[in-house]
Steps between C-alpha positions, in 0.01 A plus 500: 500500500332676788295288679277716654365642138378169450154489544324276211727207341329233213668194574537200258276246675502107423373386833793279566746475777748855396154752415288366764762592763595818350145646542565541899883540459408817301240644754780401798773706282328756303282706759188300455490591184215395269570156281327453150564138382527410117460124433567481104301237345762338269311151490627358798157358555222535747618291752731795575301789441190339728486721836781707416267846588381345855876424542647807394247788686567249849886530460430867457485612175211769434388291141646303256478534127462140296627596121413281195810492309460145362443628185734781443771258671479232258461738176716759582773342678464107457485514125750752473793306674318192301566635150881595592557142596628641839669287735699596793829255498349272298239334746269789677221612318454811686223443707557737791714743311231634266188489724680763682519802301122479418415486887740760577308768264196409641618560790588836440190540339329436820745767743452758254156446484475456890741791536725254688819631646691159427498187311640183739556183380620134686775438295807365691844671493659217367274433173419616139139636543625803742670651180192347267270741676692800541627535197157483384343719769804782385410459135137630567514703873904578495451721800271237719659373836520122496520301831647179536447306808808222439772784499348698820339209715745267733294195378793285377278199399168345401485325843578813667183680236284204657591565838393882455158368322443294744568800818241698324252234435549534124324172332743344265398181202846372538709370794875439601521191324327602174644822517640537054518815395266507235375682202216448285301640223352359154815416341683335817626414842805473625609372862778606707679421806494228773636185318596692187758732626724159474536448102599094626178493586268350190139691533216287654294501163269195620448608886117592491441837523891672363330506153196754404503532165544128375662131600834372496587308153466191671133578548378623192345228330629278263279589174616834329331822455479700192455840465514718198593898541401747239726843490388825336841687455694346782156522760297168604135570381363155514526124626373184313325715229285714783622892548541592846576845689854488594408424870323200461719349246778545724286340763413218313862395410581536856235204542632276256874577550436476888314141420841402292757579735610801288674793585731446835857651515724459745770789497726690634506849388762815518251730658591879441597606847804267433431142695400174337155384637330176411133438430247281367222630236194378339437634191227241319326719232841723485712226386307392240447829333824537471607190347191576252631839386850374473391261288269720293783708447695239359366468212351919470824671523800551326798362623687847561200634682407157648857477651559900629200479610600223793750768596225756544318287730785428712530873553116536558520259758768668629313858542163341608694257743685867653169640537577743227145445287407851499869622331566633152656171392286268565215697337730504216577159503186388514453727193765298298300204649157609323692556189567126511148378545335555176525209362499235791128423505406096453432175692726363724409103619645383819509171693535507881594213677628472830686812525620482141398729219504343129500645195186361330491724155520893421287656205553927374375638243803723498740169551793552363595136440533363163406111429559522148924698599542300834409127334711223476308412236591606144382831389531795236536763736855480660819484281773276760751616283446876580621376848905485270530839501333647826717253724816674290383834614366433834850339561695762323644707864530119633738447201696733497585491850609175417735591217696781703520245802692280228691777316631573843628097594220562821 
């Protein structure tokens, strides 16, 4: 990449402690060239968003774009992973990893729009999201420079980011002792670093302040909470009986998951550049959908498609986890996935109590449990003795196997 044909770059732009110093890092190092921020509106809240322009044009930057993808995040990417059950080594619901595909076409989007030169983003060397967004950037502007800070820089550390913040009177919400890496939007937040690097180190769920999104089991009171989902075809339309856009329904159960203690994993994940790394997520509203969908699906699918289907959504997490949303496989997979949803619409009940989610009672329409087969009672329907001859054929290869094994003297 030439440097000096740099002359307009769109930078992802959060306002925290990576984007705020890249603004002046990219003037310093890229001619004074002119610096379009994009702060993606993913429902990380306005607490974040508040000032963000005022900050952004006295860093440097020329204007800053705030998009509304709420919406389009939770439909189109939220309920897609949701309905494929998709779950990166069975604990991580994603959070990050499929936020950033949607942010990354706006962003190109924006630079084509803008007739930007470059897309830069603050993604360190060392983690997922660097190949998140330009993977995504390639599948929509395959000939777009992309600058990343972490693998040019000599900034080693997030004291050493502070220290340059602080040189060039950059205002900063966090300091050296608060100093997680953090990510948030509607469906989570996860915290990184300090502390957590050490996996001996239990997560300090009850020191005010680490939590945003709810309390610690311990606090959540002691009298339950009920909640009842309804699905239409694998998609959450409505809570307690009232039908909600999929924002504020997600919302909501963030509330009352949050108030319950629901929704925190502490893991340590295989991220894709090859090193283990451990973190801490909240995922309230997240966490309960998907133990509601699992459950609806229970009793809605077959067990042949109820049981490949598990394998799908490893897979899915897989590709969304790799930052490979916009591929031909996961389009297809999700596909298959759509196929599979038909049928599982219904109520799913749920009890929440202190960080505990309980199976209170599942309804369908399309159920495919039988009272009157599965009964212990007696009934007309199911002939035990049928059971003679499937058992001999069922067992037949297990037989025979048997029979050479003692033919033989093995």
């Amino acid at each position: 990449m030439d440097k000096k044909n740099i002359k307009k770059v769109v930078l992802a732009y959060s306002g925290g402690l990576d984007t705020s110093i890249i603004i002046p890092w990219l003037k310093e190092n890229y001619n004074n060239c002119e610096v379009i921020a994009v702060a993606a509106d993913v429902g990380q809240g306005s607490g974040e968003l508040e000032g963000l322009e005022e900050k952004a044009k006295k860093t440097g930057a020329s204007k800053l774009y705030i998009a509304d993808l709420k919406k389009q995040f939770v439909e189109d990417y939220i309920w897609e992973t949701l309905k494929a059950d998709a779950v990166y080594e069975n604990k991580y619901l994603l959070g990050t990893s499929f936020a950033r595909p949607l942010i990354a076409k706006r962003l190109v989007e924006i630079a084509q729009a803008e007739g930007a030169d470059a897309i830069c983003h603050g993604c360190t060397g060392k983690g997922n999201d660097q190949v998140r967004f330009e993977l995504s950037i390639k599948a929509f502007a395959p000939n777009m420079p992309i600058i990343a800070p972490w693998r040019e820089w000599n900034i080693q550390s997030r004291d050493e980011e502070i220290d340059y913040a602080e040189a060039h009177n950059i205002p900063l919400k966090i300091t050296r002792e608060t100093n997680y890496s953090k990510d948030k939007n509607l469906w989570h937040l996860s915290h990184e670093g300090l502390d957590l690097e050490d996996p001996a180190n239990e997560p300090q769920y009850n020191k005010p302040g680490f939590l945003e999104l709810g309390v610690s089991p311990e606090q959540a009171p002691d009298k339950p909470t009920y909640v009842t989902i309804h699905f239409e075809k694998g998609v959450p339309v409505s809570l307690d009986g009232q039908k909600l856009c999929a924002v504020d329904l997600l919302s909501q159960l963030n509330k009352l998951g949050g108030e319950n203690g629901v929704g925190l994993a502490d893991i340590v994940e295989n991220r894709l550049v090859g090193m283990k790394s451990r973190g801490v997520y909240e995922t309230p509203g997240g966490t309960i959908l998907y133990h509601a969908h699992n459950k609806l699906e229970e009793i809605c699918l077959d067990k042949d498609t109820y049981h490949y289907k598990q394998g799908i959504g490893e897979k899915f997490a897989e590709l969304v986890y790799d930052g490979k949303w916009f591929t031909p496989l996961r389009e297809a997979l999700s596909a298959f996935v759509d196929s599979t949803q038909g049928t599982v619409t219904g109520d799913v009940k749920l009890k929440l109590y202190k960080g505990n989610i309980i199976d209170a009672g599942v309804t369908s329409p399309y159920s495919l449990y039988d009272e009157e087969i599965a009964t212990f009672s007696a009934d007309d329907v199911y002939d035990q003795s049928d059971a003679d001859g499937f058992i001999n054929l069922f067992g037949l290869p297990l037989k025979v196997q048997a029979l050479k094994k003692l033919k033989l003297g093995k």
